[in-house]
Backbone bond lengths (Angstrom), bond angles and torsions (degrees), N, CA, C in turn:
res aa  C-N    CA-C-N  psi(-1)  N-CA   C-N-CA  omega(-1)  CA-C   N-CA-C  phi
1 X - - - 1.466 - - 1.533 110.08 -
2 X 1.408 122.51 130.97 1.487 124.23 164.61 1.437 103.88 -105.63
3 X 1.206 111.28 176.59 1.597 136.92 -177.29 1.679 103.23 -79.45
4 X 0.998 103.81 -35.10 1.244 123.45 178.29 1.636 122.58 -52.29
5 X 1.333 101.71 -50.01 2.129 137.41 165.94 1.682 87.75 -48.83
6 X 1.122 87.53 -81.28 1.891 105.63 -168.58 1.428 109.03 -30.65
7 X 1.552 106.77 -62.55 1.779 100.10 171.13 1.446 127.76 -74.18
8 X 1.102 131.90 -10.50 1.182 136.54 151.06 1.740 106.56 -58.82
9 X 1.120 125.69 -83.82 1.512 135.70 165.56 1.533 101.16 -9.26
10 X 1.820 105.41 -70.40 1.619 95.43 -178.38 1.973 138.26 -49.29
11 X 1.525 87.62 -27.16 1.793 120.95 -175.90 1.308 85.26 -58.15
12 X 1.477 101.85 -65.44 1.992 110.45 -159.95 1.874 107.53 -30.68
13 X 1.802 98.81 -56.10 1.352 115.83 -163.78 1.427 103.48 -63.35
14 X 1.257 130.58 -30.30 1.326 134.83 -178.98 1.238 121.82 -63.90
15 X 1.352 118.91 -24.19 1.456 131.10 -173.48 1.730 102.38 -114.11
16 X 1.080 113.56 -51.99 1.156 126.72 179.80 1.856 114.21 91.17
17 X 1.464 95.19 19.58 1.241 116.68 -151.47 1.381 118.87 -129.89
18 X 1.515 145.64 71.03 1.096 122.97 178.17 1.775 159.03 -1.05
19 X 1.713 84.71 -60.35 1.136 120.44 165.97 1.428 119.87 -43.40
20 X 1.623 94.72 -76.70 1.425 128.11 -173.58 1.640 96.24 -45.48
21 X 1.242 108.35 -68.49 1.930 128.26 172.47 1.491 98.31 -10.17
22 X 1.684 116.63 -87.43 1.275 142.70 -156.55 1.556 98.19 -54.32
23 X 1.103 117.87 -42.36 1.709 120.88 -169.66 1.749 91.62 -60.26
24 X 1.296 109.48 -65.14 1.545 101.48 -160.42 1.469 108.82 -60.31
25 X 1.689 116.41 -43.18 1.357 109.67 -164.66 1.632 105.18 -74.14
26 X 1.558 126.97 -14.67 1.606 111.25 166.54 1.658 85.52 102.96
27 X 1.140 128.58 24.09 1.452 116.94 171.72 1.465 123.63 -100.33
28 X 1.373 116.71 -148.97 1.518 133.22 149.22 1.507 106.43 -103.67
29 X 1.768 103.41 151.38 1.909 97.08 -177.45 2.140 91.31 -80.54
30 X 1.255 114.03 -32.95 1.552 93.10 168.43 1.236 152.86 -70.18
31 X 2.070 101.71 -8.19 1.491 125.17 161.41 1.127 88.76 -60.98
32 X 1.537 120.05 -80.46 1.317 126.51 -167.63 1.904 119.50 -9.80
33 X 1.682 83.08 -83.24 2.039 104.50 166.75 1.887 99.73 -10.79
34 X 1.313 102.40 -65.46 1.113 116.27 -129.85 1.838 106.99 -87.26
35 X 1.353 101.30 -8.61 1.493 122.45 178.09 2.006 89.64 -86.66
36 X 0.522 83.11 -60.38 2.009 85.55 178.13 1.056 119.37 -36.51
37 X 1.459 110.18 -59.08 1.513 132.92 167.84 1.180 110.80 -25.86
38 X 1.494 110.89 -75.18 1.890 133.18 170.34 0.852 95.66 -35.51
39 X 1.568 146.30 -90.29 1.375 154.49 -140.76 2.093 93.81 -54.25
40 X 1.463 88.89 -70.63 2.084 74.24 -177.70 1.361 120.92 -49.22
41 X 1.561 106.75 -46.59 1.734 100.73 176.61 1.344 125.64 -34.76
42 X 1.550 92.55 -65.84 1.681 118.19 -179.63 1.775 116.88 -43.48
43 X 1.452 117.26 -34.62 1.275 125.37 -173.44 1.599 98.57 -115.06
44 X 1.148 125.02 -34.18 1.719 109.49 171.59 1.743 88.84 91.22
45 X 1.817 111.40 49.75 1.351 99.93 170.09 1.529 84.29 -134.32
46 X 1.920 91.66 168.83 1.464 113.36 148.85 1.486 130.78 -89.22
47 X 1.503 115.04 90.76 1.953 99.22 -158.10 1.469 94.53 -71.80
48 X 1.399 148.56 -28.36 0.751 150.77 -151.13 1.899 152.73 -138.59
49 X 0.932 135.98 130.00 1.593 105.83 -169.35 1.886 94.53 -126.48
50 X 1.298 86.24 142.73 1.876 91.43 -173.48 1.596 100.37 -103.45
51 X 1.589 101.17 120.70 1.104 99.70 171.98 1.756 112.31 -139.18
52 X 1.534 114.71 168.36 1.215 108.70 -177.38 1.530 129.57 -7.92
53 X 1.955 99.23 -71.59 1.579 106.10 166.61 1.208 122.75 -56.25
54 X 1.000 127.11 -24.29 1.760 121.93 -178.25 1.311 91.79 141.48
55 X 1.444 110.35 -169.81 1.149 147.91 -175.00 1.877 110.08 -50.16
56 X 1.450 112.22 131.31 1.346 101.18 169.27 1.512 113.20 -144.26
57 X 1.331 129.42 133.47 1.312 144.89 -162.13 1.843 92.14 -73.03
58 X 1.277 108.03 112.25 1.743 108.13 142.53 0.955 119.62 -56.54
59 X 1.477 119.39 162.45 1.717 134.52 159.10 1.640 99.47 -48.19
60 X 1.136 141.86 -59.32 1.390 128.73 -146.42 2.160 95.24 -87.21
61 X 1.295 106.02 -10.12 1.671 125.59 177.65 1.340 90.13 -97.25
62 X 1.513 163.74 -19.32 1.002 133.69 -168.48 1.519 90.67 -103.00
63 X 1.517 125.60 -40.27 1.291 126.53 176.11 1.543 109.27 -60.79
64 X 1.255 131.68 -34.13 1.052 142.25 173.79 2.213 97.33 -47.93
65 X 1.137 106.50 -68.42 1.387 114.86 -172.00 1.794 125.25 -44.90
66 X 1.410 86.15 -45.92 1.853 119.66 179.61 1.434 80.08 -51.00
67 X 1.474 129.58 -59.69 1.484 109.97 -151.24 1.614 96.85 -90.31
68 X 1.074 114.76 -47.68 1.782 104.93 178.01 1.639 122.63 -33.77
69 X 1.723 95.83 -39.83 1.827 103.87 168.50 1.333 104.94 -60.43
70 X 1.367 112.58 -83.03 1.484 104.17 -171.34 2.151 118.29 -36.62
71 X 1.281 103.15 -37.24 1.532 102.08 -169.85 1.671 96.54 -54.65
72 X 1.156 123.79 -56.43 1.134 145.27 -132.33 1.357 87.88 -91.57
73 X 1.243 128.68 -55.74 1.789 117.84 171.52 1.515 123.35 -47.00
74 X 1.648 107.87 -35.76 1.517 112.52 179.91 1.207 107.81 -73.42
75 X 1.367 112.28 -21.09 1.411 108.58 -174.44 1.955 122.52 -82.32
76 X 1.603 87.82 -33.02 2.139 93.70 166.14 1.824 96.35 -62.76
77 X 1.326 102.35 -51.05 1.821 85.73 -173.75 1.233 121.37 -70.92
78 X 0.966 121.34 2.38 1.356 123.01 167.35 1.880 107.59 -89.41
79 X 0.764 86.76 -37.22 1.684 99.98 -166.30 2.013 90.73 -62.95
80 X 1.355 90.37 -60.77 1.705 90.19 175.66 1.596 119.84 -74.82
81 X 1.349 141.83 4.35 1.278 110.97 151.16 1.397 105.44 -100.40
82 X 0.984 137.51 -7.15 1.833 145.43 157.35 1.848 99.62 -37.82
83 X 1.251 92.27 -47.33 1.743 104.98 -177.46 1.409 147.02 -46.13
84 X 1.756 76.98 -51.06 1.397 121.14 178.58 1.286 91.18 -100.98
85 X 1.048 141.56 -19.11 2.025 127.59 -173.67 1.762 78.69 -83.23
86 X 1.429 127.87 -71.04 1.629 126.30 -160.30 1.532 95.68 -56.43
87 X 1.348 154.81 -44.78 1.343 146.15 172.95 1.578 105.62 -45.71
88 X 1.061 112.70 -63.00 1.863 103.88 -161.03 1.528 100.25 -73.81
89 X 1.026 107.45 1.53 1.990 121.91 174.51 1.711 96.49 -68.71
90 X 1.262 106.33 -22.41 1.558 103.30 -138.66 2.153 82.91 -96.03
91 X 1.001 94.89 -5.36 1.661 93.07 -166.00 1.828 118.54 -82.83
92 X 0.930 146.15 108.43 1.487 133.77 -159.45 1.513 87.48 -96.94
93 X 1.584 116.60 139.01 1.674 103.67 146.79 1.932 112.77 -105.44
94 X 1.003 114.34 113.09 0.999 129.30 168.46 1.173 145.58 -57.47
95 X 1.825 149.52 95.53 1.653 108.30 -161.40 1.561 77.24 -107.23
96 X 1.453 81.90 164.07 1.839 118.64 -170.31 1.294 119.36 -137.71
97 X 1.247 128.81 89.08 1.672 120.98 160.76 1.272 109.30 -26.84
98 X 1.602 118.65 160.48 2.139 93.82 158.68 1.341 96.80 -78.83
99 X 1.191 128.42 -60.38 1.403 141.00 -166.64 1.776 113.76 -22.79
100 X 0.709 100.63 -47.47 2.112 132.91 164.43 1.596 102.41 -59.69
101 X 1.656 118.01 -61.59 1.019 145.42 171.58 2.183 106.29 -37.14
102 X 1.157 84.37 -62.34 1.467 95.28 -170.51 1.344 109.29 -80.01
103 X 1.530 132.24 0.21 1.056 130.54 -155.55 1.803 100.49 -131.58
104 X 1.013 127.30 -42.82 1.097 142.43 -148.60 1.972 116.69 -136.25
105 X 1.078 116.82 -49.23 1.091 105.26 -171.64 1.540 124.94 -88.16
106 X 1.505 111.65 6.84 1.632 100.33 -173.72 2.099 99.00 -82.03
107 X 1.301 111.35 -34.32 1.204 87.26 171.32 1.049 158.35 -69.51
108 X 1.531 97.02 -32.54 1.828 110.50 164.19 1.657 99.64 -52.02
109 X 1.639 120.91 -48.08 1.143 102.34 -158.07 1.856 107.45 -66.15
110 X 1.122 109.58 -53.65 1.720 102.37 165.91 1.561 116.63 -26.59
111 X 1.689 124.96 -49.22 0.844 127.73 -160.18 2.047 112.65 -77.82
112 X 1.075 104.97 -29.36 1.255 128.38 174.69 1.664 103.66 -81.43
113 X 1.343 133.37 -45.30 1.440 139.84 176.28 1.533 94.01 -57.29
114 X 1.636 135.34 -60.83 1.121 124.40 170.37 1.426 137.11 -36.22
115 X 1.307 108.39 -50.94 1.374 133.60 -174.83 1.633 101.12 -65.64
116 X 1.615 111.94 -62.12 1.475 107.44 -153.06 1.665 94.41 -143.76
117 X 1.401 116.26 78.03 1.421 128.58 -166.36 1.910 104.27 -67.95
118 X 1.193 121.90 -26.71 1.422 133.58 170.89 1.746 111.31 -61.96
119 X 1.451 123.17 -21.72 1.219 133.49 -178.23 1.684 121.47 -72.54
120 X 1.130 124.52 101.29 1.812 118.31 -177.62 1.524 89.49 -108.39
121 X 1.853 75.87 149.81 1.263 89.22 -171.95 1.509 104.56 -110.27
122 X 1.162 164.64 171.17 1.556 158.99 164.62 1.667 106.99 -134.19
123 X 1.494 98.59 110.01 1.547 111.29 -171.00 1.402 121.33 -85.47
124 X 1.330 134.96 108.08 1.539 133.31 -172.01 1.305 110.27 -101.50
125 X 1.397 115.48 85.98 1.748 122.99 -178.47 1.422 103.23 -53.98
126 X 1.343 103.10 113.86 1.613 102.88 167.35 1.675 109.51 -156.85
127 X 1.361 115.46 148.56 1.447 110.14 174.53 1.523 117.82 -60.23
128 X 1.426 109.13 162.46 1.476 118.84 -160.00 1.669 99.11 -68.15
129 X 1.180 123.64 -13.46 1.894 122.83 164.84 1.288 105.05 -73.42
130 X 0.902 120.02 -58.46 1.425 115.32 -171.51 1.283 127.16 -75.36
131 X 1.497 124.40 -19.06 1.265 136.03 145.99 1.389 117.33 -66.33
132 X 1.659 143.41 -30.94 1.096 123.60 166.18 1.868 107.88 -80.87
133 X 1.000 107.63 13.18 1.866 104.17 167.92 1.126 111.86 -103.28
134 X 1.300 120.88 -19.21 1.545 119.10 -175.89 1.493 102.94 -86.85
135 X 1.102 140.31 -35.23 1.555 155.21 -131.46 1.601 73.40 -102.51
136 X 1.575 117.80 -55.17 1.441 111.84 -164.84 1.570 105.74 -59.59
137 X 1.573 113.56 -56.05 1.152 101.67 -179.30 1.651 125.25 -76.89
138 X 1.268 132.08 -0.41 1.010 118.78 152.78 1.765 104.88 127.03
139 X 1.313 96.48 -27.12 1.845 113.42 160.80 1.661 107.09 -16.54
140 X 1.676 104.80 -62.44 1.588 109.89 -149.71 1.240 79.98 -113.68
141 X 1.821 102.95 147.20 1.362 104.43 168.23 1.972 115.72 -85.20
142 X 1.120 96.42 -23.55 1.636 115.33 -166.16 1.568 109.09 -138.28
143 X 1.676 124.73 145.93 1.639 110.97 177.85 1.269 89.69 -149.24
144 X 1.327 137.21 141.22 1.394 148.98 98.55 1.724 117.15 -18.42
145 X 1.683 102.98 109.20 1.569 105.44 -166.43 1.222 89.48 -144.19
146 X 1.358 105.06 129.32 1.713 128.78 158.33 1.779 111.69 -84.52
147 X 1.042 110.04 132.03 1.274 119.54 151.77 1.663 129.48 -160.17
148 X 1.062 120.90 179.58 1.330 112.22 176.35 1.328 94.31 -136.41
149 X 1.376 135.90 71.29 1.695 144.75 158.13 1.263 106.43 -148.81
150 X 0.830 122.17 -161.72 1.939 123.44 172.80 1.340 121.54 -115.66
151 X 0.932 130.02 136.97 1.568 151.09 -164.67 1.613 113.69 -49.96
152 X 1.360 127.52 117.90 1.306 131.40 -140.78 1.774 82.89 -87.29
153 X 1.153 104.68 151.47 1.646 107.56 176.04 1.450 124.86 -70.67
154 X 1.197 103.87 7.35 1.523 120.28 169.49 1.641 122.74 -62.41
155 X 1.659 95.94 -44.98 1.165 123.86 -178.03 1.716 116.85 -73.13
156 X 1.259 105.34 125.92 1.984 106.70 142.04 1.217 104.19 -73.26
157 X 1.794 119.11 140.46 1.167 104.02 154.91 1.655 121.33 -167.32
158 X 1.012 105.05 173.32 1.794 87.24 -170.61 1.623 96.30 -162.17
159 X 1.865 86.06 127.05 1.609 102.76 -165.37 1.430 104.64 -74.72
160 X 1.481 111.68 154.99 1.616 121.07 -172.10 1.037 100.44 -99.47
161 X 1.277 123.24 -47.93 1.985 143.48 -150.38 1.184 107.26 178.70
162 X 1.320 91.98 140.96 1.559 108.73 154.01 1.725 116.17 -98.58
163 X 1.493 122.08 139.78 1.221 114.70 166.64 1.413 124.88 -153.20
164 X 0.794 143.74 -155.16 1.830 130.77 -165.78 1.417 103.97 -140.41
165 X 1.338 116.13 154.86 1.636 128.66 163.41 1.624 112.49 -63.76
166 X 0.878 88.31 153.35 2.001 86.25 -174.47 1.829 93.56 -161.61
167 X 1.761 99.64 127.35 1.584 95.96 -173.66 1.454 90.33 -75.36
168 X 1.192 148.09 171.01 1.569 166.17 -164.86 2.011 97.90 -139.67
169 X 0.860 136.70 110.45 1.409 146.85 140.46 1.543 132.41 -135.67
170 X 1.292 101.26 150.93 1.229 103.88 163.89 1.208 140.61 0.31
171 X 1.398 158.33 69.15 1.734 141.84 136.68 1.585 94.05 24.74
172 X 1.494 124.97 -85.45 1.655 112.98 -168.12 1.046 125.17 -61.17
173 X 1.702 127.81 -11.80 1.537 138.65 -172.90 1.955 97.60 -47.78
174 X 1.182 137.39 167.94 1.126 149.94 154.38 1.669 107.43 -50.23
175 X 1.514 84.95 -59.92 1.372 86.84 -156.65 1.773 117.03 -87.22
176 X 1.641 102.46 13.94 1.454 107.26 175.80 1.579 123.50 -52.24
177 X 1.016 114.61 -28.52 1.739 142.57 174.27 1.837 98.18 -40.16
178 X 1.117 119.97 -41.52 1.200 90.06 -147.86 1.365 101.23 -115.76
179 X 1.619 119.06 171.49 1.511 125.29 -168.47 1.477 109.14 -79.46
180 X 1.512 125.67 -30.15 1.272 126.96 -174.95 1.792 106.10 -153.32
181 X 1.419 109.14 136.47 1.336 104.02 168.39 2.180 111.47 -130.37
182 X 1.065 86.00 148.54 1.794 81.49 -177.66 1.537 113.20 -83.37
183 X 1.306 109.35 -163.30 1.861 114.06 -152.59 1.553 94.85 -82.69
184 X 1.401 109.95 -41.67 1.553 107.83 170.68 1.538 128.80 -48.62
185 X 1.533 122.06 -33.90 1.265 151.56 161.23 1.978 91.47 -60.48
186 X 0.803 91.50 -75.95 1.977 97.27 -159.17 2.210 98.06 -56.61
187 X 1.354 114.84 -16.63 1.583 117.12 -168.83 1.565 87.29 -91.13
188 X 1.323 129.95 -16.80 1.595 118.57 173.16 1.119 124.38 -92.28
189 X 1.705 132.03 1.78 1.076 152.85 -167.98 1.686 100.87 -100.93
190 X 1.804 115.18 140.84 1.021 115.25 171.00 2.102 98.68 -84.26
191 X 1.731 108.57 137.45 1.545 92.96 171.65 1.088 93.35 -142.82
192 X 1.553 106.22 139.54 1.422 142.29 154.42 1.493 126.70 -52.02
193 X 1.218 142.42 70.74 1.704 144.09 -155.70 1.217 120.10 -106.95
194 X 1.270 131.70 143.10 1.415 120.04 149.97 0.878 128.52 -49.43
195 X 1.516 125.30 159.54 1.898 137.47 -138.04 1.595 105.43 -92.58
196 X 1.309 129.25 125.85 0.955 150.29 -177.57 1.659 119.93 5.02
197 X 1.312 117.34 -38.33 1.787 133.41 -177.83 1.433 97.85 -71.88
198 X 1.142 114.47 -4.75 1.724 96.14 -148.22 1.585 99.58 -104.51
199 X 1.622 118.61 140.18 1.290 115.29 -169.81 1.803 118.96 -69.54
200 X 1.415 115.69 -5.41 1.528 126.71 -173.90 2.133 89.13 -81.64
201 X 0.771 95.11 -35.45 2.074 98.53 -174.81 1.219 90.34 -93.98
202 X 1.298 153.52 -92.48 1.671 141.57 -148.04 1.493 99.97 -39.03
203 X 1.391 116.58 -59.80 1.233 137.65 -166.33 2.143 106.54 -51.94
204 X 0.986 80.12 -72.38 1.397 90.99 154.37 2.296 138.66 -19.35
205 X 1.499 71.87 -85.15 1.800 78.59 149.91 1.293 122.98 -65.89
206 X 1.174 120.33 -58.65 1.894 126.00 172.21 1.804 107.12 -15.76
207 X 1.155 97.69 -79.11 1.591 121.26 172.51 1.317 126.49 -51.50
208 X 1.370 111.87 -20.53 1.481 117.06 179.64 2.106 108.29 -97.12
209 X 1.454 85.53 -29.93 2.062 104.23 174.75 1.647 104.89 -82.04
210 X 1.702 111.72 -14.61 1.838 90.84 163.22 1.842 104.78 -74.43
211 X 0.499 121.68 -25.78 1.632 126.47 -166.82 1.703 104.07 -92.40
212 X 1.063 125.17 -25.47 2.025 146.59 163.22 1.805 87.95 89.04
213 X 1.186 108.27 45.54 1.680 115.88 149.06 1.140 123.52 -113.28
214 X 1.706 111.94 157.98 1.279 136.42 -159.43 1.594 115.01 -128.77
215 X 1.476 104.87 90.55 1.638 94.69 165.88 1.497 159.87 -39.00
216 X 1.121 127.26 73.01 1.593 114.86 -155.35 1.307 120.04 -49.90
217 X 1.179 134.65 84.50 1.207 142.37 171.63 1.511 127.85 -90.61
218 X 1.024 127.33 102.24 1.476 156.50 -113.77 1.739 95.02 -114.89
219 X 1.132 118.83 -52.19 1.931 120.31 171.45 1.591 86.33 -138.07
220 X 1.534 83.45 176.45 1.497 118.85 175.87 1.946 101.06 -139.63
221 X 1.010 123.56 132.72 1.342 136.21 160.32 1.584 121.06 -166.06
222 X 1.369 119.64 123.70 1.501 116.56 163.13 1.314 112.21 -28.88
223 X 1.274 118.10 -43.33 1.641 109.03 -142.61 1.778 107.89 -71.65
224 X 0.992 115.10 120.26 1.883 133.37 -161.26 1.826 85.61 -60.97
225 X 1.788 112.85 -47.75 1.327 115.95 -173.84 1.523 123.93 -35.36
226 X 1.631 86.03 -63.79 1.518 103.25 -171.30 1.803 115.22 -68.76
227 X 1.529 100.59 -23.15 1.628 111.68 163.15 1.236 121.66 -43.62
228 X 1.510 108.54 -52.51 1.589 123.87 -158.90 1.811 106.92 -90.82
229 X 1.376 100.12 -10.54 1.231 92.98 172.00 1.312 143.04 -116.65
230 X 2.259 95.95 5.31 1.041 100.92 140.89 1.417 146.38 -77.35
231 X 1.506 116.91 -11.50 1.427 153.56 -166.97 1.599 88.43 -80.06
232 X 1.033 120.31 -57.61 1.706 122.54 -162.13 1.351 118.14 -99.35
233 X 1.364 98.57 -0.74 2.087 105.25 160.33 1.831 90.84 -96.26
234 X 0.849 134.45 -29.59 1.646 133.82 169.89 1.820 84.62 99.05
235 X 1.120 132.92 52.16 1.880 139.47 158.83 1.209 84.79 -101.11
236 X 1.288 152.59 -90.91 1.567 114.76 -155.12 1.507 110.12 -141.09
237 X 1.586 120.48 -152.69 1.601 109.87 -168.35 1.627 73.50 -119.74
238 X 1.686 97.54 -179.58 1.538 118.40 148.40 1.467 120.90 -165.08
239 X 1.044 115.44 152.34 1.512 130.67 168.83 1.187 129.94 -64.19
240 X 1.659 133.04 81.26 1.405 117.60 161.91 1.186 99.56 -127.30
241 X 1.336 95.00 -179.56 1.997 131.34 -177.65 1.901 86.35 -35.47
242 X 1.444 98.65 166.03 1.268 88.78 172.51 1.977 105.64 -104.75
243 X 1.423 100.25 160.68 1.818 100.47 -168.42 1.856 98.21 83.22
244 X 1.208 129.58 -18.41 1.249 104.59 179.58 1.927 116.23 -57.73
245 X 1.514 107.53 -31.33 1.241 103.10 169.55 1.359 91.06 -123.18
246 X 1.748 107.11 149.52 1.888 133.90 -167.26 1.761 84.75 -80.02
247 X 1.013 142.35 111.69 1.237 147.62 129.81 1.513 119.84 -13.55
248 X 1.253 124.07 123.30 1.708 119.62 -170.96 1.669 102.99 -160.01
249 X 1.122 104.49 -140.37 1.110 107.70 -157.50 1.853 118.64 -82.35
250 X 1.822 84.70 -21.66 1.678 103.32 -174.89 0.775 123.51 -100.33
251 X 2.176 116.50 -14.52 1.341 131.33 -171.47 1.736 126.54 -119.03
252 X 1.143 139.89 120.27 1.414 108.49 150.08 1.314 122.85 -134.75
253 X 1.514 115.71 175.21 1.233 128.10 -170.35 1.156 121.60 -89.17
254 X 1.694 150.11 114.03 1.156 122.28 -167.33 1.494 100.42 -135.97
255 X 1.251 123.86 134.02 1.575 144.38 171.07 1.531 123.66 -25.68
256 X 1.317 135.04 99.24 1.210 121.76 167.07 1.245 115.35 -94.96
257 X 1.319 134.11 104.32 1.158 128.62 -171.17 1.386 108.68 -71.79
258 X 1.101 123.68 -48.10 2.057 103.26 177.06 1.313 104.78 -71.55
259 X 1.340 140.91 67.06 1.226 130.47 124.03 1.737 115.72 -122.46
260 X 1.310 128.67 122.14 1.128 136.80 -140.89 1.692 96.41 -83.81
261 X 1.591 114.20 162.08 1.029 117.75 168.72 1.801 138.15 -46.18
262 X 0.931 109.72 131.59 1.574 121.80 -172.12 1.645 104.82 -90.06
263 X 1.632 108.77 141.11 1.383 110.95 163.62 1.366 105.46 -143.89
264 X 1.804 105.18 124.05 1.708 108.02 -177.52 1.659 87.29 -91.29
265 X 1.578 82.31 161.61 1.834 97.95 -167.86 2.223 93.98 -143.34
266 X 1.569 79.46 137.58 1.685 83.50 149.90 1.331 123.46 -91.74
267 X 1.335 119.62 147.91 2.002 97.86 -172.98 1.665 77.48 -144.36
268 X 1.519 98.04 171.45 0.812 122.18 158.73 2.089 127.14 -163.26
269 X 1.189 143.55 155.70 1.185 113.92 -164.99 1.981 94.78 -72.86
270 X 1.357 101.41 137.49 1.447 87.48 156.93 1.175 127.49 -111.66
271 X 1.585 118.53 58.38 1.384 131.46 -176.98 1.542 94.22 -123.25
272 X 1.153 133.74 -31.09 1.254 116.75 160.30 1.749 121.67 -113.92
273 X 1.669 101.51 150.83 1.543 102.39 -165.34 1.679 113.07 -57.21
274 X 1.533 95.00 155.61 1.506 108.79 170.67 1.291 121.73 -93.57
275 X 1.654 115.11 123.51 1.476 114.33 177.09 1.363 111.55 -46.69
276 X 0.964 109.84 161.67 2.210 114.94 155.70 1.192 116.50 -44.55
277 X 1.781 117.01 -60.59 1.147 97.14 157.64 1.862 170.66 -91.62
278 X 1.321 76.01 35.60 1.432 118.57 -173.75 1.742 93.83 -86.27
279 X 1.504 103.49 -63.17 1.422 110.72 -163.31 1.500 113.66 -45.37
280 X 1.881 90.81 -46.40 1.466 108.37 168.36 1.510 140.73 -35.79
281 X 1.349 96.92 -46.84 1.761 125.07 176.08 1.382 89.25 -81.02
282 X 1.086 166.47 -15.51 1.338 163.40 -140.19 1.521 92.29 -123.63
283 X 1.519 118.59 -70.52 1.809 106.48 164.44 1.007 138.48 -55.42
284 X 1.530 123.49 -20.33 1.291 134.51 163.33 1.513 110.34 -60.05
285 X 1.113 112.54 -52.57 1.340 104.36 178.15 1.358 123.51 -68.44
286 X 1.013 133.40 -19.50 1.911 149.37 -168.45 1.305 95.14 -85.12
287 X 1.683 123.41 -44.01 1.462 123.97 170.34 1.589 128.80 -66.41
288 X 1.461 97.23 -30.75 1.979 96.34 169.10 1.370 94.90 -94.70
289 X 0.974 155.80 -16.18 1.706 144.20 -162.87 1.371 103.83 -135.45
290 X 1.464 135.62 51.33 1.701 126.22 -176.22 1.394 78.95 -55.89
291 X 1.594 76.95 150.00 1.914 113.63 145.71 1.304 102.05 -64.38
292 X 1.560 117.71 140.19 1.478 154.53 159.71 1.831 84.38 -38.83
């Protein structure tokens, strides 16, 4: 028996009519016949008795039907939470530094919007600590993670870029002049940083406490906006990736050499499986950022 029998069978009862049947379902009326046939053989019933008016359901054909309805209803609801289970498949939650954010993710996401336009993504701004805890526990399906150590074996993961710290100040600052300044230089500066989780600030202090200095850091906020526009009223400096802000007329970037190289990473846990569209966001990214 297919599903297929059954809805044909059901068509029949609807019309009561062969004829009528075959027209709607797009058949022959002797395919038709002959699907019926099967169904009594197969079960050792009479679905039917042919008479003048048409077609008429027996008792062991009307019981026959009762269950074809019910089969056939469990079977759309099944079909629709199958639907809805492969849709919310389709959803990534993501965590995202902005800094990462502003640097890195609008292309994959274009590149992935191309590929698989049915795919949403749901973005969980969080610093690169708190995104590798969620990923661990299972929160995030996927994270954008800065670090400068190597990737705990917990992780899948696959590097995007490497890139460097760069203090960001002012054109009018004093100390805009020059190509590089050290931690002693950067501990006299008021700076504006992202909020405590985030690997550009841990990282930050770390490096400034080998030397037993203390950054004056004046706010904390994600927002890249409100960063760049304390930097370019000349109120304070800050630390990001370098290119996180376009250098112009109000801004520049200048080199700290004791802070060691940076590598952003895609991770994910690989102890539990990856949706499809996970895998997806995973090629998208390998395609704007190949490996060397």
């Amino acid at each position: 028996m297919k599903l297929s029998q059954l809805e044909y069978f059901q068509t029949v009862c609807r019309h009561n009519n062969l004829t009528r049947a075959a027209e709607e379902l797009h058949i022959s009326q002797p395919g038709l016949t002959h699907v019926i046939h099967e169904l009594e053989q197969e079960f050792g019933l009479t679905l039917f008795l042919r008479q003048n008016k048409g077609l008429v359901l027996t008792e062991e054909g009307r019981q026959f039907l009762n269950e074809t309805n019910l089969l056939l209803e469990q079977t759309d609801s099944f079909v629709n939470r199958m639907k809805f289970l492969g849709q919310s498949k389709q959803v990534i939650h993501l965590g995202l530094a902005p800094a990462s954010a502003t640097l890195l993710f609008t292309p994959i996401m274009q590149e992935l919007h191309r590929r698989h336009p049915q795919i949403k993504v749901n973005i969980v701004e969080n610093g690169s600590l708190m995104s590798h805890q969620k990923v661990l526990d299972g929160k995030l399906d996927i994270a954008v993670l800065s670090t400068d150590s190597p990737m705990s074996a917990a992780f899948g993961h696959y590097k995007l870029t490497d890139s460097r710290i760069c203090l960001y100040l002012s054109r009018k600052h004093p100390l805009a002049a020059a190509d590089s300044l050290s931690l002693q230089d950067l501990c006299r500066i008021p700076l504006v940083m992202p909020t405590e989780d985030s690997f550009l600030t841990t990282n930050a202090l770390k490096t400034c406490a080998q030397q037993k200095l203390i950054p004056h850091m004046i706010l904390n906020t994600n927002q890249i906006s409100i960063i760049q526009q304390f930097v370019e009223s000349n109120t304070a400096g800050t630390l990001l990736f370098h290119n996180t802000i376009p250098e112009n007329d109000l801004c520049k970037a200048i080199e700290l050499p004791e802070f060691a190289p940076v590598y952003i990473y895609l991770i994910w846990n690989q102890y539990n499986p990856l949706s499809t569209a996970v895998k997806h966001f995973i090629s998208a990214a390998k395609t704007v950022y190949p490996a060397p």
